[in-house]
C-alpha positions as CSV (number, residue, x, y, z in Angstrom):
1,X,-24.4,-29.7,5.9
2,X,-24.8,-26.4,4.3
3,X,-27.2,-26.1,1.8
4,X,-25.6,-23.3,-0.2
5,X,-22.2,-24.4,-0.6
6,X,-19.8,-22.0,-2.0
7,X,-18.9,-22.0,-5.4
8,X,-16.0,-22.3,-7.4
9,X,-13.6,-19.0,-6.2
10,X,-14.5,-15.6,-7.6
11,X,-11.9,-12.8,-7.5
12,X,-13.3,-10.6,-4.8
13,X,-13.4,-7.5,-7.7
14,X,-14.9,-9.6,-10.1
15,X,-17.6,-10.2,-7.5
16,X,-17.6,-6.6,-7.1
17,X,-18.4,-5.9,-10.7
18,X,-21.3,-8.2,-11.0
19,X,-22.7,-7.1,-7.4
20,X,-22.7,-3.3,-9.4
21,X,-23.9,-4.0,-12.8
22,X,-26.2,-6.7,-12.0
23,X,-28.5,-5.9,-9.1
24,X,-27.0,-2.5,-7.5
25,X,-27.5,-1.0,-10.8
26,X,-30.3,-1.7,-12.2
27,X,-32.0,-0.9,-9.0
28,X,-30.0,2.8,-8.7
29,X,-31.3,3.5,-11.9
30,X,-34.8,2.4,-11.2
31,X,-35.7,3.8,-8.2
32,X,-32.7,6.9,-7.9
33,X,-32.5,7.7,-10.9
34,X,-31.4,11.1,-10.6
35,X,-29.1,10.9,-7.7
36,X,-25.0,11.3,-9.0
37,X,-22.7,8.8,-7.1
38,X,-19.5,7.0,-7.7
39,X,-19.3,3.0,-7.2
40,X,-16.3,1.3,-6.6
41,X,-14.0,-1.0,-4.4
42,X,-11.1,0.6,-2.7
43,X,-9.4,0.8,0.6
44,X,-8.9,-2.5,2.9
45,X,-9.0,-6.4,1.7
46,X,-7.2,-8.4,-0.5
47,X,-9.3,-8.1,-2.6
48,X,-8.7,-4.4,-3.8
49,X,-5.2,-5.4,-4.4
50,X,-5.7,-8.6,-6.7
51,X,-4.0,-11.0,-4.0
52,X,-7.3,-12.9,-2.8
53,X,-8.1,-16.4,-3.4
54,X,-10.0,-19.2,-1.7
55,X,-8.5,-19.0,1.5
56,X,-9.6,-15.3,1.5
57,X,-13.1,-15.9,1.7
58,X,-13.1,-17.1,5.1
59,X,-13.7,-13.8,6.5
60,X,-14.8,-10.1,5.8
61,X,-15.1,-11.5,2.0
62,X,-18.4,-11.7,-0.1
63,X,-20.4,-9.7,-2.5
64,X,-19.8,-5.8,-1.4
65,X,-19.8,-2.4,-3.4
66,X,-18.7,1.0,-2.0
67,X,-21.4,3.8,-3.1
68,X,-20.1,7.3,-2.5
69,X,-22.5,9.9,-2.5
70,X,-22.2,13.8,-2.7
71,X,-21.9,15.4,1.7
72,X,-25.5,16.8,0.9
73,X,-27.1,14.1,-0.7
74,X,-25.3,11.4,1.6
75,X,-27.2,13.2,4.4
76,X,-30.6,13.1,2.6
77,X,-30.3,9.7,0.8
78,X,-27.9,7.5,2.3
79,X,-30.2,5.9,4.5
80,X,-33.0,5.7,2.3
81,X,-30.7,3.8,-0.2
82,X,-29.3,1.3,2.2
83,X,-32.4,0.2,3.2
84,X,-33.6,0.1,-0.6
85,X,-31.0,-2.3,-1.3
86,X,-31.1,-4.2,1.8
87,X,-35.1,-5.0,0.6
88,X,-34.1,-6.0,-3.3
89,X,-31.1,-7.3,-2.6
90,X,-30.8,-11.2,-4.1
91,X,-29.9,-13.0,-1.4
92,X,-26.9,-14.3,-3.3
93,X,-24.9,-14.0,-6.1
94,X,-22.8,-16.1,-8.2
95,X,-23.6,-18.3,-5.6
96,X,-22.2,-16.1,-3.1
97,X,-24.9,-15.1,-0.1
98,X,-25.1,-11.0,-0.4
99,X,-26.2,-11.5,3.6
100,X,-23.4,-10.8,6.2
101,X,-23.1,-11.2,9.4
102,X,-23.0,-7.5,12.4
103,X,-19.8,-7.1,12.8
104,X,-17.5,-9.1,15.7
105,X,-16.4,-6.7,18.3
106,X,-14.0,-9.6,19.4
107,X,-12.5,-9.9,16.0
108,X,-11.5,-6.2,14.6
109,X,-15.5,-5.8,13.5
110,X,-15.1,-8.8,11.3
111,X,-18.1,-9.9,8.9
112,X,-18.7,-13.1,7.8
113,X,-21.1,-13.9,5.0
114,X,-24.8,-15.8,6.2
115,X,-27.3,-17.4,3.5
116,X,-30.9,-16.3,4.1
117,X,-34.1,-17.1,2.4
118,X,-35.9,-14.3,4.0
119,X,-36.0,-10.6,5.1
120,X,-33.9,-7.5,4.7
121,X,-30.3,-8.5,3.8
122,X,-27.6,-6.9,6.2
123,X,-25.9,-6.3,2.8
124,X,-22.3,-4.5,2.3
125,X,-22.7,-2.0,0.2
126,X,-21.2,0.8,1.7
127,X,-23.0,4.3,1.5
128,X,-20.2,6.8,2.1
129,X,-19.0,10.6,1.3
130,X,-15.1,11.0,-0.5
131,X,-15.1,13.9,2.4
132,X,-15.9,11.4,5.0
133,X,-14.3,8.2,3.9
134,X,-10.8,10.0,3.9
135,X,-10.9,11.8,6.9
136,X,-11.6,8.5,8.7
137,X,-9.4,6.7,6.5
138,X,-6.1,8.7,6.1
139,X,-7.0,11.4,8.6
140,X,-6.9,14.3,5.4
141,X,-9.3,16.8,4.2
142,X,-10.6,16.1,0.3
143,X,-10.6,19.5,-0.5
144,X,-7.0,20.3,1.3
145,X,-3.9,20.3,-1.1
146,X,-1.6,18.1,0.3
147,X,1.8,19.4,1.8
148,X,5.0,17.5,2.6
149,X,4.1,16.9,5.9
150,X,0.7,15.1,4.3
151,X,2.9,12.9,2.1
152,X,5.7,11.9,4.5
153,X,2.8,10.7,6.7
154,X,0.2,8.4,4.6
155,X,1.8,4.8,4.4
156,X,2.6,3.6,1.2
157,X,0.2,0.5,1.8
158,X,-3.1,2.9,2.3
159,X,-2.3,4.8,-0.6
160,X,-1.9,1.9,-2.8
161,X,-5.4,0.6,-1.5
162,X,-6.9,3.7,-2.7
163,X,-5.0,3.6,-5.9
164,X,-5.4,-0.2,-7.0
165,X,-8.9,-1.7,-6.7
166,X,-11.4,-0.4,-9.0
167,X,-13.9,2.2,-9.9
168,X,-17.3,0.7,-11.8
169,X,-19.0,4.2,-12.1
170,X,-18.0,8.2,-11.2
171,X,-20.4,11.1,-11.0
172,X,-18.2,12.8,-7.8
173,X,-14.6,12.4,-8.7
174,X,-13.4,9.5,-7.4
175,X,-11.6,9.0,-10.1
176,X,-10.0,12.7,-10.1
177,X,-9.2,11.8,-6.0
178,X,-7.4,8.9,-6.9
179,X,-4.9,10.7,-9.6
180,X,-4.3,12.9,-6.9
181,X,-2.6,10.2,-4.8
182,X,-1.2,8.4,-7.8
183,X,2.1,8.6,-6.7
184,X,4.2,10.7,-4.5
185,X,4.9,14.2,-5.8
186,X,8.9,14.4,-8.0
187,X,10.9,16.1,-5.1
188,X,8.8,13.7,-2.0
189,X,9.9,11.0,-4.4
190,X,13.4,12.1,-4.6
191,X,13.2,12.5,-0.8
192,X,12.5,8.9,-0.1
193,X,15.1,7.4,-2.8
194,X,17.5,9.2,-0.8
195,X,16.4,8.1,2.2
196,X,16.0,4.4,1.0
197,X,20.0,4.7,0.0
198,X,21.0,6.0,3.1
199,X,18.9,3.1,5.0
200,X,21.1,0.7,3.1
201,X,24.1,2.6,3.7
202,X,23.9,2.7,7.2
203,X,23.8,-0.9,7.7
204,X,25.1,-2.8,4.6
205,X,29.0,-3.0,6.4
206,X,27.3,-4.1,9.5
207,X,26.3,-7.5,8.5
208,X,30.0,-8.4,7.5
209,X,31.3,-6.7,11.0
210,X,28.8,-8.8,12.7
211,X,29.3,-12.1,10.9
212,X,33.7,-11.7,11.5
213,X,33.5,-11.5,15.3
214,X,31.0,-14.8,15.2
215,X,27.8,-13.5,15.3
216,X,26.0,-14.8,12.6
217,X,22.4,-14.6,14.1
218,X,23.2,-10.8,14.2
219,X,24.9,-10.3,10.3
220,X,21.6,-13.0,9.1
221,X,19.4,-10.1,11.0
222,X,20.9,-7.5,9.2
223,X,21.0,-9.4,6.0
224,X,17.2,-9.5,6.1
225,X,17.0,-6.1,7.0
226,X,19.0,-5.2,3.8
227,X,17.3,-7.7,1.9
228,X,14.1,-5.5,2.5
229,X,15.6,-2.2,2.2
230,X,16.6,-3.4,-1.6
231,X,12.7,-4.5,-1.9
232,X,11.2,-1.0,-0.6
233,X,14.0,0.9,-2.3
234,X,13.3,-0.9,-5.8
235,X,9.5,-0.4,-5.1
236,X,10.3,3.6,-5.2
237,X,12.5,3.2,-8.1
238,X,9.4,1.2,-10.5
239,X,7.0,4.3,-8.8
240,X,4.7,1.7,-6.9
241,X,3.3,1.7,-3.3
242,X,4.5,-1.0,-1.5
243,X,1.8,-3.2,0.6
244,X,1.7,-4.3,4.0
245,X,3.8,-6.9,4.8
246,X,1.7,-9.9,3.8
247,X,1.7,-8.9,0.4
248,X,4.7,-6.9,0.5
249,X,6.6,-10.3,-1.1
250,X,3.9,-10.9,-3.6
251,X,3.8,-7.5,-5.2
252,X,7.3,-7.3,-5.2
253,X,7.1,-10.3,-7.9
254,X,5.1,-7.7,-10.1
255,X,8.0,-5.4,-10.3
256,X,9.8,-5.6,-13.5
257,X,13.0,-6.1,-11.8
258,X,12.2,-8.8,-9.7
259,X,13.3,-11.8,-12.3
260,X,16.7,-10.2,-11.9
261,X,16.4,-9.6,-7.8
262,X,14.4,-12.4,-6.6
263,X,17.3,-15.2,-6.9
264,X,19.8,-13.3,-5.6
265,X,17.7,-12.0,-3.0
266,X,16.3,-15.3,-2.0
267,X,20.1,-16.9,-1.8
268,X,20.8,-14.4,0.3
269,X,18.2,-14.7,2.7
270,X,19.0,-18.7,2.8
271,X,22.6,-18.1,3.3
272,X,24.1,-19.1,6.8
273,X,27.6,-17.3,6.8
274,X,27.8,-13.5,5.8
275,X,30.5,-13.8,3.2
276,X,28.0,-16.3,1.5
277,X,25.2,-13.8,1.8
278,X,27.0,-10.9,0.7
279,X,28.3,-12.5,-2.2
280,X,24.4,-12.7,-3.0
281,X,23.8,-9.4,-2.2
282,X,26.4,-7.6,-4.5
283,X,24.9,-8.4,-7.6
284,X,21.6,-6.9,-6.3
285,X,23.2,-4.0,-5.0
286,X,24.6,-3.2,-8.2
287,X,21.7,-4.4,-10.5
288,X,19.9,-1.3,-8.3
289,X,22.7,0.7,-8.6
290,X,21.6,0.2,-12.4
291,X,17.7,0.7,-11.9
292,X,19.0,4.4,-10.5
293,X,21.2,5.4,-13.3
294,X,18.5,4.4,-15.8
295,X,16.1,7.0,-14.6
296,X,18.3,9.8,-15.1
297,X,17.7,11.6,-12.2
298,X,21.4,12.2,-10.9
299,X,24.1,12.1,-12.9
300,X,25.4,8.4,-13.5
301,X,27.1,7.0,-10.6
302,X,29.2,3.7,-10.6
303,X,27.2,0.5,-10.2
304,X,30.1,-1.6,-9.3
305,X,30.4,-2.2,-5.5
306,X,33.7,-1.1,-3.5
307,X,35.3,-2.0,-0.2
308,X,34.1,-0.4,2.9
309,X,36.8,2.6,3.7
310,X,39.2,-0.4,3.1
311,X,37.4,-3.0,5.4
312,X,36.7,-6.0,4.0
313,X,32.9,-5.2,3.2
314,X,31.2,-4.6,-0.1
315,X,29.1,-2.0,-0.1
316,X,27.3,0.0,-2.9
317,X,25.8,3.2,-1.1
318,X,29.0,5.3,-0.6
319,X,29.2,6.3,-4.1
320,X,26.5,8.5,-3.2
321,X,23.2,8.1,-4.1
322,X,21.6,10.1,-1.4
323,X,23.6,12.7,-1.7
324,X,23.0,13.1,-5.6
325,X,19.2,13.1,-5.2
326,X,19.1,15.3,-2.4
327,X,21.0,17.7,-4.5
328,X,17.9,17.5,-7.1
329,X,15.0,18.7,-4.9
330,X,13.8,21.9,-5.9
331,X,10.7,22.0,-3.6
332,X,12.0,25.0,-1.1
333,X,9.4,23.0,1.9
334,X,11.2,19.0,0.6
335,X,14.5,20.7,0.8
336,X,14.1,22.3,4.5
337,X,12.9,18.8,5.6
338,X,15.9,17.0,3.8
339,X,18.3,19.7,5.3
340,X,17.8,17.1,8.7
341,X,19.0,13.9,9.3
342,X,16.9,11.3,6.6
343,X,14.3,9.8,8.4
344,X,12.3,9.5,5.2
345,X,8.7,9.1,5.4
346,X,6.7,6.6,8.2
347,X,7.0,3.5,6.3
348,X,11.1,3.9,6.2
349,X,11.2,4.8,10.0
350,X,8.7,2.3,11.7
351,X,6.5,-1.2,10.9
352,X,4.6,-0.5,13.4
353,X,1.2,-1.9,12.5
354,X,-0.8,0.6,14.7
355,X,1.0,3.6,13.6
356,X,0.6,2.7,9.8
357,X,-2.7,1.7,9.9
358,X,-4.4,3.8,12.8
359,X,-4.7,7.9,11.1
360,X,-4.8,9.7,14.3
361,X,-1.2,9.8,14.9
362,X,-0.9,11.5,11.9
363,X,-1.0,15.3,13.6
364,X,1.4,13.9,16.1
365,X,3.7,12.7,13.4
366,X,3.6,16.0,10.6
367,X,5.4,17.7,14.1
368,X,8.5,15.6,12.4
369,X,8.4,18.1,9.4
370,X,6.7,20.7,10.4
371,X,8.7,21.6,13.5
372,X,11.9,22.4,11.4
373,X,14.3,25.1,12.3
């Protein structure tokens, strides 16, 4: 039986908080008291995004704190204030054991918390540089402005890690770092709602065409497809990241138009005959249609859906969307890229989970928008 059962769940940044103010803290300011550093929990987990609960604690979950640290003092501290904490430590908190286990080769370097009653704690606060942790985590320099090419290239779901989470204390501007990358820059954002309009163009009279010669396994495929086309595409009309996909559906439900969507969408994706399902898709099409207009970026276009060049297929993209926010980029470097065909930025183009998440494609990938004639 374990003697240190856990305790009732704790939201992962909660934990995070008290882990900081209640023994990192005090012990920073005791012993280091002069040394400038930013705390905070950002990048991977659950966790930094606000979707963790009991289940999440299985694995690579527990008490942990991120301590960046200036490039010179990193190199002349770092060490020293691991292993400071790692001997004053408590070995748990909240219940929680601050002990974790070296991480599994055989599981993606996986941790997995381990009550001790004695020695060093093989804690997880992290003692890192902004320099470092971004070069090995979005493959960019800090102190590099970012180009088009940088933009079109980080996925949605890594900047959104870096911009949700939380920051508990900043003496080397984290904080400035992470209004950087608050959201994509007006013309890159105009780029992508055009490109998220002409993904749904290109394939919103399919599913009809599929479903009238019989092929309704192809027109649900497509449906889907659409389905989350509407969902990224309404994610860039709010201004928010999208997540990876296992959280893609739950922060969806935090935009403020999915009361509106989510039925329609969820009828659709339930449907089993394509007239069905695009009877549930028209009202979301044009409720977008809507969210467009409302910005005022383009003039206003009509929200009402129309027949597919007179096929029997309701569509909402040919009014022109793309077209109208293309017009609107100013940006002489967005405009040469959008002068191609639209292959938007990576997230619209692949879900590849090892070209999202692994940053050394990313010089292979900037040749999409650099090498423009």
């Amino acid at each position: 039986m374990n003697p240190h059962p856990d305790p009732p769940f704790v939201p992962g940044l909660v934990l995070a908080e008290i882990l900081y103010r209640e023994a990192v803290r005090p012990l920073l300011d005791r012993h280091f008291p002069s040394l400038p550093y930013s705390a905070a929990l950002l990048g991977p987990g659950s966790e930094v995004l606000g979707f963790d609960d009991a289940q999440s604690t299985d694995h690579h979950w527990g008490p942990r704190l991120m301590l960046f640290l200036r490039d010179e003092d990193a190199a002349q501290f770092g060490a020293v204030v691991w292993e400071y904490l790692a001997h004053n430590l408590p070995y748990r908190l909240r219940g929680y054991s601050t002990h974790f286990s070296p991480p599994d080769p055989n599981d993606s370097n996986v941790q997995h918390r381990r009550a001790i009653e004695s020695g060093p704690v093989n804690h997880r606060v992290e003692i890192l540089t902004l320099r470092r942790f971004l070069a090995d985590y979005l493959a960019i320099d800090s102190e590099r402005p970012l180009d088009a090419a940088d933009w079109l290239t980080l996925p949605a779901q890594k900047l959104r890690t870096l911009v949700a989470g939380a920051v508990y204390h900043d003496d080397v501007g984290l904080a400035a770092l992470r209004q950087r990358l608050a959201y994509y820059p007006h013309d890159i954002w105009l780029y992508l709602l055009a490109a998220g309009w002409q993904r749904i163009g290109q394939e919103e009279h399919l599913m009809g065409r599929a479903g009238q010669v019989g092929d309704e396994i192809g027109a649900a495929l497509i449906g889907a497809r659409l389905v989350r086309d509407i969902m990224r595409l309404c994610f860039l009309l709010e201004r928010v990241y999208a997540p990876y996909p296992k959280w893609f559906g739950a922060a969806f439900q935090q935009l403020a138009c999915a009361p509106t969507l989510t039925p329609h969408l969820q009828a659709a994706l339930a449907a089993t005959h394509w007239a069905q399902r695009e009877a549930y898709l028209t009202p979301a099409y044009e409720h977008v249609a809507a969210m467009h207009n409302a910005l005022g970026v383009t003039e206003p276009l009509p929200t009402a859906v129309c027949n597919f060049f007179g096929r029997p297929f309701r569509v909402i993209a040919l009014h022109g969307f793309s077209s109208a926010l293309l017009a609107q980029i100013a940006d002489p470097e967005v405009r040469r890229i959008a002068a191609r065909p639209l292959i938007g930025s990576l997230d619209l183009f692949s879900d590849n989970t090892d070209l999202l998440s692994s940053p050394q494609w990313r010089a292979a990938l900037r040749r999409l928008y650099t090498d423009v004639d």
